[in-house]
MARPA-449030 format. One record per residue (C-alpha): x negated, y negated, z; residue number from 1; residue in three letters. Coordinates in steps of 0.1 Angstrom, whole numbers, plus 2048, in hexadecimal, padded with zeros to 3 digits. Each point is the difference from the previous one (the first is absolute). Layout:
BEGIN
> u; v; w; num; residuo
> X; Y; Z; NUM; ALA
...
***
This chain:
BEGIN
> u; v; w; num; residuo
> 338; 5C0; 444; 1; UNK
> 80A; 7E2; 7F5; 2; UNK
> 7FA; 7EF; 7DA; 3; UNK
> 7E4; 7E6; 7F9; 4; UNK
> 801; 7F6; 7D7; 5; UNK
> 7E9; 7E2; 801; 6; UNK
> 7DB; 812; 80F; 7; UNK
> 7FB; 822; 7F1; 8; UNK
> 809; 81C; 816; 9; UNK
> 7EB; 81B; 7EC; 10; UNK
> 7EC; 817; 81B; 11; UNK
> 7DB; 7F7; 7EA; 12; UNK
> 803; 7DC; 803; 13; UNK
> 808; 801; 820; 14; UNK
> 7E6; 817; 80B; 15; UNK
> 7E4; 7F0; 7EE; 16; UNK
> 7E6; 7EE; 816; 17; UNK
> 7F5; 7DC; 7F3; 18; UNK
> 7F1; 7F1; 81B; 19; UNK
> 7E6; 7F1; 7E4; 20; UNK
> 81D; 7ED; 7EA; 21; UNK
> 811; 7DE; 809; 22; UNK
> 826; 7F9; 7F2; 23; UNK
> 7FF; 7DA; 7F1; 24; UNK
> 823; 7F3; 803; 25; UNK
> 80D; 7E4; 7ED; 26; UNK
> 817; 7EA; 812; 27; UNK
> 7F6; 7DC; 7F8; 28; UNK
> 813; 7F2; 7E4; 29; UNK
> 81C; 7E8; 804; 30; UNK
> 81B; 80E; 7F2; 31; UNK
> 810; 7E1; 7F0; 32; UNK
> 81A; 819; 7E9; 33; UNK
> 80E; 80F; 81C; 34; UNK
> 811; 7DD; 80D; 35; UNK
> 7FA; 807; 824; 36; UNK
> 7F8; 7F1; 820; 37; UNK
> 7F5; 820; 808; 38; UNK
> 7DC; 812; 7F2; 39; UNK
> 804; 813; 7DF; 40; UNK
> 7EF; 81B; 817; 41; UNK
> 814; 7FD; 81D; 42; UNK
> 822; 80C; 7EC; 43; UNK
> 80D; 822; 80D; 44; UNK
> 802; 81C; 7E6; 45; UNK
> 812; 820; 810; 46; UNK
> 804; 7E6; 81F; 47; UNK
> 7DB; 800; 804; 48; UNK
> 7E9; 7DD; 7F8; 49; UNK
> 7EB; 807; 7D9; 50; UNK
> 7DD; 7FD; 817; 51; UNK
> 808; 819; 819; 52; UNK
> 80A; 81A; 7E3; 53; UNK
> 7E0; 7FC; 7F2; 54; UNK
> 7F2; 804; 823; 55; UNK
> 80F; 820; 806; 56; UNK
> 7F1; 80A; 7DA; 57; UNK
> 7E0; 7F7; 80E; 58; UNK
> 805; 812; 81F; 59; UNK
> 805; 820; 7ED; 60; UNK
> 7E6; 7FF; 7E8; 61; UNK
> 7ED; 803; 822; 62; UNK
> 7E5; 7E2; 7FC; 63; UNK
> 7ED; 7F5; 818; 64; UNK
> 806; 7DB; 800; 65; UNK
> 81F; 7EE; 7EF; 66; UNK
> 801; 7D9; 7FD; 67; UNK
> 816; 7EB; 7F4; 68; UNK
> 7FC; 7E0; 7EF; 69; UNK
> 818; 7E4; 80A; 70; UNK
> 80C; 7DF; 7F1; 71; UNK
> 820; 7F5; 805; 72; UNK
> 80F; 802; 81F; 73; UNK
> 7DE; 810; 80E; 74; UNK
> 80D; 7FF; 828; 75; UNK
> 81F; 811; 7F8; 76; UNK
> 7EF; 819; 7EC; 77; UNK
> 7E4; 805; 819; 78; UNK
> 81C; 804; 81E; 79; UNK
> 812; 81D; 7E9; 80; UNK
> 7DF; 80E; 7F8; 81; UNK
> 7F9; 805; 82B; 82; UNK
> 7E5; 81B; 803; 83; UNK
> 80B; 814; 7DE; 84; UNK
> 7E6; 7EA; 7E9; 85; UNK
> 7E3; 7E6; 802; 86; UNK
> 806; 7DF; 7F0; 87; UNK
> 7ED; 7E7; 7EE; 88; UNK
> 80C; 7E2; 7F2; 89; UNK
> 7FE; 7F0; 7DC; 90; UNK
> 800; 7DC; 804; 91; UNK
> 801; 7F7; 7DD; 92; UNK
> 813; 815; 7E9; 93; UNK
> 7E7; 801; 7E9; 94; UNK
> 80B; 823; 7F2; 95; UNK
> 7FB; 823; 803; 96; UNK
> 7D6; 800; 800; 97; UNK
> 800; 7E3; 818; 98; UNK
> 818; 815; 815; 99; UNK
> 7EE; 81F; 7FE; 100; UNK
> 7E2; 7EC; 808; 101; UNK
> 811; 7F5; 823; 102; UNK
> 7FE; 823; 80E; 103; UNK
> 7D6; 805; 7FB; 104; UNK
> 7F5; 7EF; 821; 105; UNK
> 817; 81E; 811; 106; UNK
> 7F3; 81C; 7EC; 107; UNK
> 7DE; 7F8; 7EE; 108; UNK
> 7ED; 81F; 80B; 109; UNK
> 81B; 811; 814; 110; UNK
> 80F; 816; 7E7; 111; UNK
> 7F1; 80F; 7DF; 112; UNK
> 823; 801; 7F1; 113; UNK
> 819; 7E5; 7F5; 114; UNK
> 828; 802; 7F3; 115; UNK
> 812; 7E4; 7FA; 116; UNK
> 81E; 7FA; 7FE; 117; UNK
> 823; 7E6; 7FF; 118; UNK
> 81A; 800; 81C; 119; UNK
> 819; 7F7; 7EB; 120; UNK
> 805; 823; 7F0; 121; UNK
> 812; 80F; 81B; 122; UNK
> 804; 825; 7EE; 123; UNK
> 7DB; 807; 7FB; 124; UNK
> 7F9; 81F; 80D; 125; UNK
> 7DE; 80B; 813; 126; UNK
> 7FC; 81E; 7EC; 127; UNK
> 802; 7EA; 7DD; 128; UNK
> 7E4; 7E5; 811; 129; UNK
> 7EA; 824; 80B; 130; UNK
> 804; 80E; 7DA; 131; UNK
> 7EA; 7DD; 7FD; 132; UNK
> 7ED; 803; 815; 133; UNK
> 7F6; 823; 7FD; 134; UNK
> 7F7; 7F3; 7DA; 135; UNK
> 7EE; 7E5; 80A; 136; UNK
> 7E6; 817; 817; 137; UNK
> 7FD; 81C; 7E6; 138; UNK
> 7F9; 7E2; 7E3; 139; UNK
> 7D8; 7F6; 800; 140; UNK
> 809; 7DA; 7FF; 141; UNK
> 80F; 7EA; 814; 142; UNK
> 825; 804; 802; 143; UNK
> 821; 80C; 7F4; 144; UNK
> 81F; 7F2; 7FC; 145; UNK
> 827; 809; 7FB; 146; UNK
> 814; 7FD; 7D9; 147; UNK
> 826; 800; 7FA; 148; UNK
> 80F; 7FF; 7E2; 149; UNK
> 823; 7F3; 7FC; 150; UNK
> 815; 7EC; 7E4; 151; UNK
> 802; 7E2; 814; 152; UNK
> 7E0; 7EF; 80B; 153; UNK
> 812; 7ED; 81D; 154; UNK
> 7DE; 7E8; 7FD; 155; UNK
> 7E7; 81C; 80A; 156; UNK
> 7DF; 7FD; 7F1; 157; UNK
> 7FA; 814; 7E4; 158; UNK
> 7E3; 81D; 7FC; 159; UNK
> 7EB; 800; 7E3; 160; UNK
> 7EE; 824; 800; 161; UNK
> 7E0; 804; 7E7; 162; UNK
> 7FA; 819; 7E5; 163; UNK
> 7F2; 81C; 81F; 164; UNK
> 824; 7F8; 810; 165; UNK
> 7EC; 7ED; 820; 166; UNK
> 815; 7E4; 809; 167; UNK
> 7E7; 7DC; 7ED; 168; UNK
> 814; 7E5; 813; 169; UNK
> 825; 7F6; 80E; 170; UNK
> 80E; 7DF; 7F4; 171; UNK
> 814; 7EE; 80C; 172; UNK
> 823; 7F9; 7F5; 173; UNK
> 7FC; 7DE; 7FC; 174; UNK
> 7DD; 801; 7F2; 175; UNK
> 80B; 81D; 7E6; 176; UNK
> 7FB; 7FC; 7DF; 177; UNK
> 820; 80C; 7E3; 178; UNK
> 7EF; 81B; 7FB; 179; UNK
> 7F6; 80A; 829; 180; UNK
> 82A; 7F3; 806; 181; UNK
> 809; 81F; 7EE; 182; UNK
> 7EF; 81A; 814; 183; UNK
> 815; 810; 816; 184; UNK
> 7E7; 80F; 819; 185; UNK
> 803; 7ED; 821; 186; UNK
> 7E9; 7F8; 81C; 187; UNK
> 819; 802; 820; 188; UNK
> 7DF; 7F1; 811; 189; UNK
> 7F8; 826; 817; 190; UNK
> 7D7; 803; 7FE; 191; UNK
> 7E5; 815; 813; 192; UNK
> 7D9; 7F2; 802; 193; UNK
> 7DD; 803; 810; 194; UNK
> 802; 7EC; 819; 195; UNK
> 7E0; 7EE; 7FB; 196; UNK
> 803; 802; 7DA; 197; UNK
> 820; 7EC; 809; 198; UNK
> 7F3; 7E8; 817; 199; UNK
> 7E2; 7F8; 7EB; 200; UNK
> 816; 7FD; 7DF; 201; UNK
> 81B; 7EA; 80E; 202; UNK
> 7EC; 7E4; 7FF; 203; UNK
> 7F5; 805; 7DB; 204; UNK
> 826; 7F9; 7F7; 205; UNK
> 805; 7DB; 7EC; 206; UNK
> 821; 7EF; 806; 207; UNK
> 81A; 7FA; 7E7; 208; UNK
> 814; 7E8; 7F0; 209; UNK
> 80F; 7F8; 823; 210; UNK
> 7E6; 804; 819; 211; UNK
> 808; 81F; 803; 212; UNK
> 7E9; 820; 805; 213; UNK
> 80D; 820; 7F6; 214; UNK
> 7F8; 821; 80E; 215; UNK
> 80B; 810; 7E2; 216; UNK
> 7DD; 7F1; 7EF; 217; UNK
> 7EC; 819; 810; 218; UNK
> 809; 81A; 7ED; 219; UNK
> 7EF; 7ED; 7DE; 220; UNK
> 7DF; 7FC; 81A; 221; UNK
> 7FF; 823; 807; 222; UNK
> 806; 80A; 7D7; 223; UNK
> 7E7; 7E2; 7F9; 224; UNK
> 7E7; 811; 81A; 225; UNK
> 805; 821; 7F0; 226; UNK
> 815; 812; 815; 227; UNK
> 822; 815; 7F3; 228; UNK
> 81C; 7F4; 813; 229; UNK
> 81F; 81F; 803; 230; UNK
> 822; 7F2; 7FE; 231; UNK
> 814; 819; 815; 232; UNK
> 827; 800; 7EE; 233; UNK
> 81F; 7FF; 81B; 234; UNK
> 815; 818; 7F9; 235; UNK
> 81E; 7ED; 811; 236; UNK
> 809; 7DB; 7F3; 237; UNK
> 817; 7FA; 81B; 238; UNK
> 7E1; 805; 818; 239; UNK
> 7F2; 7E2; 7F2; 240; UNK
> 820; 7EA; 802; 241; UNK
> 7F3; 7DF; 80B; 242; UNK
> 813; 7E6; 810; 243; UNK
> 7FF; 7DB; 7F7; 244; UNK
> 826; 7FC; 7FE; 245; UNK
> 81D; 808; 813; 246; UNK
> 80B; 813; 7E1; 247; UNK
> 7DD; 812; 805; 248; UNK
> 80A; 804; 827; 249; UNK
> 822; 811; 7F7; 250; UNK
> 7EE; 816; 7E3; 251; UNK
> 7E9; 80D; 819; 252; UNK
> 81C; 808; 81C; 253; UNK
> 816; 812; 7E3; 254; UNK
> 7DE; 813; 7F8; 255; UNK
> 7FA; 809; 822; 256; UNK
> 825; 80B; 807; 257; UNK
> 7FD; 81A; 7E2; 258; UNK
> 7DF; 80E; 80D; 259; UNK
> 80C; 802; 826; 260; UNK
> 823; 810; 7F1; 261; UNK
> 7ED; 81D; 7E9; 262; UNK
> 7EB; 805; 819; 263; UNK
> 81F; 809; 81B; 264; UNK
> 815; 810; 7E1; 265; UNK
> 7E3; 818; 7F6; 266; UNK
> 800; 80A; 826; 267; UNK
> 823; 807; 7FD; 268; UNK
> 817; 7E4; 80A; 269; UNK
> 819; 7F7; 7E8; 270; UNK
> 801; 7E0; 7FC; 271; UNK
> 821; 7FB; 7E7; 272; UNK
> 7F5; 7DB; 7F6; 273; UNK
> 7DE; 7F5; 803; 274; UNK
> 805; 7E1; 7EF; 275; UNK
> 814; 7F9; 822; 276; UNK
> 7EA; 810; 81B; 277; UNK
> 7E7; 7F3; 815; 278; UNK
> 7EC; 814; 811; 279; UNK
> 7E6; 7F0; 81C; 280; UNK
> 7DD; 80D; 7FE; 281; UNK
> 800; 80C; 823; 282; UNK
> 820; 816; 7FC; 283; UNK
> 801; 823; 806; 284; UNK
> 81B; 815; 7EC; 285; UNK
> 801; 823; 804; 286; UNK
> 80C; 81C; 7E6; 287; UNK
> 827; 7FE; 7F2; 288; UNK
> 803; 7DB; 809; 289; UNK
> 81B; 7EF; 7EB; 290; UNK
> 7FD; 7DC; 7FC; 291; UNK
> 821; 7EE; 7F0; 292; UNK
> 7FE; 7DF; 7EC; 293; UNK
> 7F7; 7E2; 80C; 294; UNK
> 7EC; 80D; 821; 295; UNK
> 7E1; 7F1; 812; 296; UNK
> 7EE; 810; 818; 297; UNK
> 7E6; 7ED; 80F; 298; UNK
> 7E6; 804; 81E; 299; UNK
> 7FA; 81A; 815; 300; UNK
> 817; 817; 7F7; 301; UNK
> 807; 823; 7FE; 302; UNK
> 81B; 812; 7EE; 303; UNK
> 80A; 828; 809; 304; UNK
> 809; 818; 7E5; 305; UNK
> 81C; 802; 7EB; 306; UNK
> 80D; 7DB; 814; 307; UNK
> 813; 7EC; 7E2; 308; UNK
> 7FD; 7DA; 800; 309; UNK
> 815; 7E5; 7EE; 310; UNK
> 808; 7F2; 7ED; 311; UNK
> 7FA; 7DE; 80F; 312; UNK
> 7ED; 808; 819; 313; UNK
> 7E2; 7F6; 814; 314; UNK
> 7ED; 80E; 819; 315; UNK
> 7E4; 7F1; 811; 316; UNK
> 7E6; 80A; 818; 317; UNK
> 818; 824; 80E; 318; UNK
> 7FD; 81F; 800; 319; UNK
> 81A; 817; 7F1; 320; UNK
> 805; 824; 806; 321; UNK
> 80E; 81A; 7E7; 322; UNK
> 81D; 805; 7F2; 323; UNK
> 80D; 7DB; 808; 324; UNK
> 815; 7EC; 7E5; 325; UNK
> 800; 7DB; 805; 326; UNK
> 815; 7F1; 7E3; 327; UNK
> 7FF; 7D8; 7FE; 328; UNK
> 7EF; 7F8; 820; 329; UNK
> 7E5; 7EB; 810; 330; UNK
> 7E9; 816; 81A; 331; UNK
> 7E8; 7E7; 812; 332; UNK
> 7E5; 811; 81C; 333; UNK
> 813; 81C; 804; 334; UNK
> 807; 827; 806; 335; UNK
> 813; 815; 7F3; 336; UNK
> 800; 828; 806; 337; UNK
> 80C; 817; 7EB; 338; UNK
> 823; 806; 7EF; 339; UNK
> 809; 7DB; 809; 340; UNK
> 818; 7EF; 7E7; 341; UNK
> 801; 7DD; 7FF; 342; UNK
> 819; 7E7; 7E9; 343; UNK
> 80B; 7F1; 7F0; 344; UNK
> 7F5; 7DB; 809; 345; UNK
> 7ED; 807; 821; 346; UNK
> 7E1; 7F0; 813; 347; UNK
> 7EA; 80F; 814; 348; UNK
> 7ED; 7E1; 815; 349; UNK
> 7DE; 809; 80E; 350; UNK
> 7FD; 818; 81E; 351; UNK
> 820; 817; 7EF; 352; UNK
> 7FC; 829; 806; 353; UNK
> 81E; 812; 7F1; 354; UNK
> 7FB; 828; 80F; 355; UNK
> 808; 81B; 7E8; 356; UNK
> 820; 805; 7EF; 357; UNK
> 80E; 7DA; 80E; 358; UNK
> 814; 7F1; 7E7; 359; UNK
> 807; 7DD; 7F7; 360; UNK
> 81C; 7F1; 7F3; 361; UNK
> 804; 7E1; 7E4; 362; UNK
> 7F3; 7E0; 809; 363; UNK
> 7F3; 809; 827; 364; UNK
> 7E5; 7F2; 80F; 365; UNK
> 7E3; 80F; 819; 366; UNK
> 7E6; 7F0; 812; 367; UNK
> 7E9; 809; 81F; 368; UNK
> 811; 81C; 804; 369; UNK
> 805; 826; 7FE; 370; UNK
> 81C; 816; 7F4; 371; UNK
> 7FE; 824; 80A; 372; UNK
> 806; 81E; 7EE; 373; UNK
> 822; 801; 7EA; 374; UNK
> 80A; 7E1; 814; 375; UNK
> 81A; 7EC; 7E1; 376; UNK
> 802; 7D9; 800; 377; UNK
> 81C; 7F6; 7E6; 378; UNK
> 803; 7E4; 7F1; 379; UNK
> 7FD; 7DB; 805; 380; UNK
> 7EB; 80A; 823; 381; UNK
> 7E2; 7EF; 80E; 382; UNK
> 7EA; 810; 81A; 383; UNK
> 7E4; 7F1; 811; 384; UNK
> 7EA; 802; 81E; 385; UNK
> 814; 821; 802; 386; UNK
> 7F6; 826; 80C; 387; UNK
> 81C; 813; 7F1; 388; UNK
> 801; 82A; 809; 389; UNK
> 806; 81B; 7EA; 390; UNK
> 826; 807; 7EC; 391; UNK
> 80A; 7DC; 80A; 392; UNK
> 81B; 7F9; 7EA; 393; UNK
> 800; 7D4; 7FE; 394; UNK
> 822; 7F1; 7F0; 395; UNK
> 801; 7EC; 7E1; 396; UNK
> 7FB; 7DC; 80E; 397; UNK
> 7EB; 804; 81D; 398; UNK
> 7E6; 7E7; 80E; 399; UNK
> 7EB; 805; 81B; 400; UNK
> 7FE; 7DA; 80F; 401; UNK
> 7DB; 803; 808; 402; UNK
> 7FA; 7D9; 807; 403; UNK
> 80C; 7E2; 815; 404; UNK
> 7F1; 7E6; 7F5; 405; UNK
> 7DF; 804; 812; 406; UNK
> 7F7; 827; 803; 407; UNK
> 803; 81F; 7EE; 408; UNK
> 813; 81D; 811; 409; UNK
> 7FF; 827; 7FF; 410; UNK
> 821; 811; 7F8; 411; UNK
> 7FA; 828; 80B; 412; UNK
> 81E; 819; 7F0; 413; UNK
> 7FC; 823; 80C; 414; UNK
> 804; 820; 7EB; 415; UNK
> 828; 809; 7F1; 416; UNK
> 808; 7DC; 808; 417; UNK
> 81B; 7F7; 7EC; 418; UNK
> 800; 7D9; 7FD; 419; UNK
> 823; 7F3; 7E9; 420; UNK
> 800; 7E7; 7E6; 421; UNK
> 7FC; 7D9; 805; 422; UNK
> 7F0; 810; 822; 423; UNK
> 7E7; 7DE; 80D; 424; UNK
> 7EA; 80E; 81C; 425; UNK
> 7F4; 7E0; 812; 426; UNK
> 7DA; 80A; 80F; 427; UNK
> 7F3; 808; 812; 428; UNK
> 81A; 81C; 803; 429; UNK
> 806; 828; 804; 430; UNK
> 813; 81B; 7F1; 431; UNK
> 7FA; 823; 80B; 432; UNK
> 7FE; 823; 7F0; 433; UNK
> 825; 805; 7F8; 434; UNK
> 80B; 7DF; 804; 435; UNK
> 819; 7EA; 7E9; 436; UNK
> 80C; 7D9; 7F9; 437; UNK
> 822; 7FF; 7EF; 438; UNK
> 800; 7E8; 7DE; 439; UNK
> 7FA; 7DD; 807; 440; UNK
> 7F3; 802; 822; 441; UNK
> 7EB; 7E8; 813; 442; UNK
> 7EB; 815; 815; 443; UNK
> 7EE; 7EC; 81B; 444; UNK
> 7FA; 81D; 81A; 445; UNK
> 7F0; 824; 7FD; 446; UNK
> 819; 816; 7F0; 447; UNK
> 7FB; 81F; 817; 448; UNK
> 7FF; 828; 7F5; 449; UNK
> 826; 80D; 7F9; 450; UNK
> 80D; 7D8; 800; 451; UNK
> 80E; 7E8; 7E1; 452; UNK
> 7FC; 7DD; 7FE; 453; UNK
> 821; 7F2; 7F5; 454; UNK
> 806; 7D9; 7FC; 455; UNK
> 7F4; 7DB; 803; 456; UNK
> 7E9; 802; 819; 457; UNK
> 802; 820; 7FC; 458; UNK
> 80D; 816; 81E; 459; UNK
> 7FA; 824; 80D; 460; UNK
> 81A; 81E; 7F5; 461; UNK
> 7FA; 82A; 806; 462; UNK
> 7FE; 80E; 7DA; 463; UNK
> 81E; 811; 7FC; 464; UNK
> 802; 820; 7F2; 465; UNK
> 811; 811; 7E7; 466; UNK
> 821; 815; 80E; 467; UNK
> 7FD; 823; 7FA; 468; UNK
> 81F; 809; 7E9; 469; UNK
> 818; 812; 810; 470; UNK
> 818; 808; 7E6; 471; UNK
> 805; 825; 7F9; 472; UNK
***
C-alpha cells in the first residue's frame, strides 16, 4: 500500500461518517509574496497543487460537501478542482469573513456542521481538523478552533485565552498591541462552527482598518455572547507550515520529505540519507529496501524487497522486483523483474521490461522493449522497438537502428543469440535462437539459426565450431 502524508490515513478518521459537515476551503487570496504568474494555491507541494492537498484532507475527514473559495486565477483553479470540490467565488477580497461568507448561499441549511480551513497549508492533516471538530460538537457553544505555539509567529494571529483558559479573542498581527505581539500562541486559521450560528454571526463582523472583515472576530462574538470557545493545541508545528513565500514552499517540501521518509524508515527501508531522498506519495516500498543518496522515486512505483537504489537515481512511474540493484540510473515507465542489475549511467525509456536476472551494463539504453531472462547488454548499447529472448548476450556498442526517418521498426533476437560488439541491426530485422553477428557488422537480413553475420552489409557464414583437441 502505498504512502499518503498530506490527508490522514488513520482507520477512525477515515471511517467516520460526516455527511452533516461541509469543508470550507480557502483559496482566494492573491498571493502577491510568492512573485508568480501562477496562483499561490496552484504551487505543487510533493508534486501535487496546495488546493488539491487540502482537498484530499477534506476528502478524508469524510464531509459531505467541500467548497472552495476562489480569487485569483478562479478558472484555473475551478478546471483543477473538476468534480473533487464545489467552488464559489470571492469577488472582492475583502478578507477571511467576507470569504467565509461566499460559501452560505451553497450550504445555509444543508449541513449542521462547518470546518474551515486555508489551502495554503499543504501538511494539515484530517485527523488534526477532526480533533477540532470533535471539540467543537462536544463544546455547548458555537465553535472550536485549532492553537500552535512556536517561537516564531511567522504573522499568525495571536490567541488571547481568559482566566477559565477559553480562548477571549484572536488578533491580528497587525492589529496587536506590545503586549498581544509577545504571545506566542498562534491562530493557523483551522475552526469548526454551527452552521447557522456561523451563518447568522458572519454578518455581525465590522471591518477593519482596511476594509477588511476578519473571521477570526467571531471568536470575541461568541465570548461576548457568553459562549466558551476551546482552543484545540497542534501537536505538530510543521503541520501548520503555511506558505506565502517560496522560502515557505521549500520549508513545507523539506517538511514533507522528512514525514514521507520516517514513515518508509520505520517500515523498514533504510534510507542512508534522507536529507537526499525523495520519496513520491504514491510509492510502494516493501521491507529491506535500500535507498542510496541522492534518489527520487516518483509515481506509480513499486519497489521489491531487499532491491538497492542509488545513488543518483530516479525512478519514475515502474515497477521493480526484488532483489534488483540499480546504481546511478534513470528508470522511466518501466519493468523490471527480479534480480535485475542495472548501471551505472543507464536509461530505461517508457515501455522497458527487463526479465529476471538481465543485466545491464554502464551507460546502455532501453526503450519499448523487452530483455528476457539473464539476457546481458554491455555497455554503450541502445535497444529499442526490440523483443530480445532469454541468455542473449548483446556486445558493448550495440544499436538496434529502429528508425528511418519516417517509421519505427521491430528488431526480434531469439534465445542464446549471441550479437558482437558495435553489432547495428538495421530493422526491421531477425536473428534466431542460436544465431550470431561478428563485431561491427551491418546486419540488413535475418540472421538465421546456426548462422553469423560477418561484415558491411553484413553477409551469411555457418558458426564454426570449436575442434576437438586431438593431442594425446
Amino acid at each position: 500500500m502505498s504512502f499518503t502524508p498530506s490527508p490522514s490515513s488513520s482507520s477512525s478518521t477515515r471511517r467516520s461518517n460526516r455527511s452533516d459537515v461541509a469543508a470550507v476551503i480557502l483559496a482566494a487570496g492573491q498571493g502577491t509574496r510568492m512573485k508568480s504568474d501562477l496562483a499561490k494555491v496552484l504551487h505543487p507541494v510533493g508534486g501535487k497543487p496546495m488546493v488539491m492537498r487540502a482537498v484530499d484532507t477534506a476528502h478524508a475527514l469524510n464531509v459531505g460537501r467541500t467548497v472552495v473559495v476562489v480569487g485569483r486565477d478562479g478558472d484555473a483553479v475551478r478546471a483543477l478542482l473538476g468534480d473533487g470540490a464545489e467552488s464559489v467565488e470571492q469577488g472582492e477580497l475583502l478578507g477571511t469573513g467576507h470569504a467565509v461568507l461566499q460559501a452560505e448561499s451553497a450550504l445555509r441549511d444543508q449541513v449542521e456542521w462547518v470546518v474551515v480551513f486555508y489551502a495554503d497549508m499543504p501538511l494539515l492533516r484530517a485527523e488534526t481538523i477532526a480533533r477540532v471538530l470533535d471539540a467543537a460538537q462536544a463544546n455547548p457553544g458555537p465553535m472550536a478552533m485549532l492553537t500552535l505555539r512556536v517561537p516564531d509567529p511567522r504573522g499568525f494571529g495571536r490567541v488571547v485565552r481568559g482566566p477559565d483558559g477559553g480562548v477571549l479573542a484572536i488578533v491580528e498581527e497587525r492589529e496587536c498591541t506590545p503586549d498581544q505581539l509577545a504571545i506566542r500562541e498562534l491562530n493557523p486559521g483551522v475552526y469548526a462552527y454551527r452552521a447557522a450560528w456561523l451563518w447568522d454571526n458572519l454578518k455581525a463582523v465590522r471591518p477593519k482598518s482596511k476594509g477588511e472583515y476578519y473571521l477570526t472576530d467571531l471568536v470575541e462574538i461568541a465570548a461576548a455572547q457568553g459562549h466558551g470557545v476551546p482552543g484545540i493545541e497542534a501537536d505538530d508545528a510543521e503541520e501548520l507550515i503555511g506558505v506565502n513565500t517560496r522560502v515557505h514552499l521549500a520549508e513545507a517540501e523539506t517538511a514533507l520529505r522528512r514525514r514521507t521518509n520516517a514513515h518508509w524508515m520505520l517500515e523498514g527501508v533504510t534510507i542512508q540519507d534522507p536529507a537526499t531522498t525523495y520519496i513520491g506519495e504514491s510509492v510502494n516500498l516493501a521491507q529491506d529496501v535500500t535507498i542510496l543518496p541522492n534518489t527520487h522515486l516518483e509515481g506509480q512505483t513499486s519497489i521489491g524487497p531487499h532491491s538497492i537504489l542509488g545513488p543518483n537515481t530516479t525512478v519514475r512511474a515502474s515497477r521493480i522486483g526484488a532483489h534488483c540493484l540499480i546504481n546511478n540510473s534513470v528508470i522511466e515507465e518501466s519493468t523490471v523483474e527480479d534480480h535485475v542489475k542495472i548501471g551505472p549511467y543507464c536509461h530505461l525509456r517508457p515501455k522497458a521490461h527487463l526479465c529476471e536476472g538481465a543485466h545491464l551494463g554502464n551507460f546502455a539504453e532501453v526503450k519499448n522493449s523487452r530483455l528476457g531472462k539473464k539476457t546481458r547488454m554491455h555497455h554503450f548499447s541502445y535497444v529499442g522497438d526490440a523483443e530480445v529472448g532469454d541468455d542473449v548476450n548483446i556486445g558493448a556498442g550495440t544499436i538496434t537502428v529502429n528508425y528511418d526517418g519516417k517509421n519505427k521498426h521491430k528488431t526480434t533476437i531469439g534465445d542464446h543469440a549471441f550479437i558482437g560488439s558495435d553489432s547495428l541491426l538495421i530493422a526491421p530485422v531477425t536473428v534466431q535462437h542460436d544465431a550470431r553477428t561478428a563485431a561491427g557488422a551491418v546486419v540488413t537480413k535475418d540472421v538465421p539459426t546456426g548462422k553469423i553475420a560477418i561484415g558491411v552489409p553484413a553477409r551469411m557464414r555457418d558458426i564454426r565450431r570449436p575442434e576437438p583437441d586431438d593431442k594425446g
